[in-house]
N, C-alpha and C positions, 0 to 999 in steps of 0.2 A: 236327298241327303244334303244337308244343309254344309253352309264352307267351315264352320267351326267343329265340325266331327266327320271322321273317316272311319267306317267302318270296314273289315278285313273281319271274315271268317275262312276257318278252315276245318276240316274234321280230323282228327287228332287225338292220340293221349301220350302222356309222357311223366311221371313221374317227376324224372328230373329237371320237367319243365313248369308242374304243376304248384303252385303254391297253395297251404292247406289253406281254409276260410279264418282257421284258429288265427291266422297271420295279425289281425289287427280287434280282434273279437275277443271280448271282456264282460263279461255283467259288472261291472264296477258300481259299487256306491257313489253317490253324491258325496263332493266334500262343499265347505264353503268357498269354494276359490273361484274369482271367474273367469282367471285366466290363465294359462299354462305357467308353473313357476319354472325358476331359473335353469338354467343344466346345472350348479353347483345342488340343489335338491336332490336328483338323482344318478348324485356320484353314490352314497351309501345303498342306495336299492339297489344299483348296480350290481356291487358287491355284497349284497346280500341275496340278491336273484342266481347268483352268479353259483355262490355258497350251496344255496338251496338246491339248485341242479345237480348238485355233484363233482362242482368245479367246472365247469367247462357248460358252454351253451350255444346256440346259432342267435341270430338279432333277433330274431321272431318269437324263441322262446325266452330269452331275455324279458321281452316288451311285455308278452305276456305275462309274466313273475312280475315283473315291477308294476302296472298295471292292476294286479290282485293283492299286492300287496301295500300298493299308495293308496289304493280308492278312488282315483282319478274320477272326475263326473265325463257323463257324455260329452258334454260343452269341451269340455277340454281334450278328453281322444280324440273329437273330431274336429279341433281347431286346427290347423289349415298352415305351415310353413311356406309351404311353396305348393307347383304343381304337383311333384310328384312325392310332397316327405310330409308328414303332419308335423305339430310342434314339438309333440312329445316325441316322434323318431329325432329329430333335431338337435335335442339336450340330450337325448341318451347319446347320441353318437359323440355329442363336446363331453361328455360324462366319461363314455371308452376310453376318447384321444386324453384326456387328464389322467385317468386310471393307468393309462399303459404307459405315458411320457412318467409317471411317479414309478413305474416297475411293479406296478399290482395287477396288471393282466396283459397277457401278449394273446395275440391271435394270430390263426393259417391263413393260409392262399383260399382256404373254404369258406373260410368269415365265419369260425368256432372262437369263441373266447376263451381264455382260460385262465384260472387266478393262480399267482404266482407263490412262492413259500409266504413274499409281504403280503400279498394279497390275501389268502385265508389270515394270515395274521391280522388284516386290520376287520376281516369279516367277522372276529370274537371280539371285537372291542366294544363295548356297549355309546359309548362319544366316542365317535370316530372325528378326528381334525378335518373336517374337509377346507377349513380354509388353507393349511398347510400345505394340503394337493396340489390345492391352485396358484400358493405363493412360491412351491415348489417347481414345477411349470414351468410359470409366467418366467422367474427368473431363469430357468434353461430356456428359455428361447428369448430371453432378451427382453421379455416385454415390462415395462414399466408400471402398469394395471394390477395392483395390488389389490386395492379396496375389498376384494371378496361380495360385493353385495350379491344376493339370491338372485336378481333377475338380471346381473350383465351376465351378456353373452361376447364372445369373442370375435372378433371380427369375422364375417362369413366368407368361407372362402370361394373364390372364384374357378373352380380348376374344369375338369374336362365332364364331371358331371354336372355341370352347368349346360355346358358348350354340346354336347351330348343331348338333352332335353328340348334345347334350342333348336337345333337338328331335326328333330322329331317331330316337335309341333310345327317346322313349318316346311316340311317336307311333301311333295307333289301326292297325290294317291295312289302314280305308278309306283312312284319312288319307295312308297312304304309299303305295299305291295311286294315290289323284290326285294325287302328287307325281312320283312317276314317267312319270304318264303325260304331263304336264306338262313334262317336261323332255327325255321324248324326242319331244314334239312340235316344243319348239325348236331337237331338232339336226336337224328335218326329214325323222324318218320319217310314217307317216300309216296310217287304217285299224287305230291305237294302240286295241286292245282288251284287258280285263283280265277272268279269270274263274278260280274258284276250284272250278272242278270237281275233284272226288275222281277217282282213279284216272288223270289226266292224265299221270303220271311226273313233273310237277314244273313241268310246263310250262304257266305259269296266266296266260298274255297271247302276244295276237298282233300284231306291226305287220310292216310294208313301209319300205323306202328304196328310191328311183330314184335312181342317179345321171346326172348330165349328160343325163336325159332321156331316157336309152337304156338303163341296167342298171338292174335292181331285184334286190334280194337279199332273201332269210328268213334270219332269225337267233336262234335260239335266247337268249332273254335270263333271266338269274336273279338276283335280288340279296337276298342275307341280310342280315337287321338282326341282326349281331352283335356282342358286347361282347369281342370277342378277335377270333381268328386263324381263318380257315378252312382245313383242312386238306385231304391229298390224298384221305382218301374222299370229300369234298362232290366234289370235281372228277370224279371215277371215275363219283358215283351222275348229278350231269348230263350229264355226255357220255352215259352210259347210259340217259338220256329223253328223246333227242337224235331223232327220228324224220329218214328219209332227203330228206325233200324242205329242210330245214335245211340250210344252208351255214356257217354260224357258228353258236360257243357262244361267248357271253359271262356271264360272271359279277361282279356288283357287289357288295362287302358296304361296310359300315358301319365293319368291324374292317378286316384286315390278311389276309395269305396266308401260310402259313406256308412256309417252304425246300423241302417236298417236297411243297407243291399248287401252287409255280411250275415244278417238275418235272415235275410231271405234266399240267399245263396243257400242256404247251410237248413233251409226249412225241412223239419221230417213230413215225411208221407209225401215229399215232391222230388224230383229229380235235382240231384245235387249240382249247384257249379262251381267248381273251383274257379277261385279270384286272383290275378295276379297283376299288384300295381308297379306304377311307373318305376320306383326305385327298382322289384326286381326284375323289372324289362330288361335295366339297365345293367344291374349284375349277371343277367342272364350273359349280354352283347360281351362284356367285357371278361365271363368265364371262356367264351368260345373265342374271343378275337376277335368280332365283326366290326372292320372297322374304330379297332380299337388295338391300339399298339403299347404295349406293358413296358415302362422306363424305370430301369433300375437307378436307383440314389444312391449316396451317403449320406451319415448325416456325423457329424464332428463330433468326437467321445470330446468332450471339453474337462471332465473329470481326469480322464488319461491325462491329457497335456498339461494339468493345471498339478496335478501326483507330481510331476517331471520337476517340476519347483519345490517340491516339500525339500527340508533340509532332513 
């Protein structure tokens, strides 16, 4: 096992741990572009994925709607923000944070989005202002950055989902070892064992889920600490240390999935494995608490105070 990857298996199933393969998987057409356009681009998919859903959506079915409905090329789905976000999660999410700072979508503690009375209102518009959004914004928060062009993006921010990933990749391999075990204690499997015998095929932890009391399942569980993209051989070589009494392969990393290991996850006539990347490792840690402490804010109605002046 080389020092740039740590592997953790465990057997396992969980639902609400599982993330589908659909998560970042698209046939998308080619367009001409060849490189990710701006977040102001997909501020109106947004809201028109948004629309399309019924009003309300999670990031994944978002990503998918705007994805099917831009034509995004491969080149661009799988261009690469960081370790664990691609580019195009990136500007949807500056896409959200404009949408919701304008009061055209608010979202729960769940991470559902939901478009607001303005929000389907600007979902009928056929020219939607998006430069307004942004100059609506910028000026609530003070920022001076008007220009509108398609490919600024906003300053990137620094906060604990940085500090969080940092963590991660350079954490010991006990240390990530009792972090796993740890979190899949609290989505309720049990009998969460970990061991790192040689010769195993990859498979270096065991646990158990019962549901409702009456089904127990084994699951094959893997998860890479990695600073990129895992590809379709990682998915090929665990399905292939996948032993018969296994019901599910799941695989977690730290990075991202590349285009042709969410293909191959998701191959018919093979044993399926759910995919779950580093973002939602992350949202997993910070739905249960692990090591993550939730700080409530304000934030200044500057409308209210500025009403107190009207004559």
């Amino acid at each position: 096992m080389s020092h740039n990857e740590i592997e953790f298996t465990c057997i396992l199933k969980n639902e609400c741990f599982i993330t589908t393969n659909e998560h970042r998987y698209n046939m998308a057409k080619k367009i001409s572009k060849k490189k990710c356009p701006g977040y102001q681009f997909f501020i109106k998919p947004t809201i028109d994925a948004l629309y399309q859903l019924g009003g309300s959506g999670a990031n994944s079915e978002i990503y998918k709607k705007v994805i099917k409905n831009t034509n995004l090329s491969e080149e661009i789905i799988d261009e690469m923000h960081s370790f664990t976000m691609t580019e195009v999660e990136y500007k949807l999410m500056w896409a959200r944070t404009y949408l919701k700072n304008y009061g055209a979508v608010e979202n729960s503690k769940q991470g559902v989005w939901v478009l607001t009375t303005k929000g389907a209102a600007l979902a009928k518009q056929v020219d939607l202002d998006v430069k307004e959004i942004i100059r609506f914004t910028n000026n609530k928060n003070g920022e001076t950055k008007t220009n509108g062009t398609d490919n600024d993006s906003p300053t990137e921010p620094k906060g604990w989902r940085e500090q969080i990933t940092d963590l991660l990749l350079n954490m010991s391999p006990y240390a990530f070892e009792k972090l796993a075990q740890r979190l899949l204690r609290e989505c309720g499997f049990s009998d969460v064992e970990v061991t790192k015998k040689s010769g195993d095929g990859g498979i270096d932890g065991t646990g158990k889920l019962r549901i409702n009391g009456i089904f127990s399942f084994n699951v094959a569980f893997q998860c890479k600490r990695y600073k990129g993209a895992v590809g379709a051989p990682e998915i090929r070589d665990f399905r292939g240390s996948l032993s018969t009494n296994i019901e599910k392969g799941v695989l977690i990393t730290t990075g991202s999935f590349t285009r042709a290991a969410l293909e191959e996850a998701s191959s018919e006539g093979k044993r399926l494995i759910d995919l779950m990347d580093g973002e939602e490792l992350i949202n997993k840690l910070a739905e249960y608490g692990i090591g993550l402490n939730e700080v409530k804010s304000y934030e200044v109605d500057m409308d209210f105070f500025n009403s107190l002046n009207d004559e």
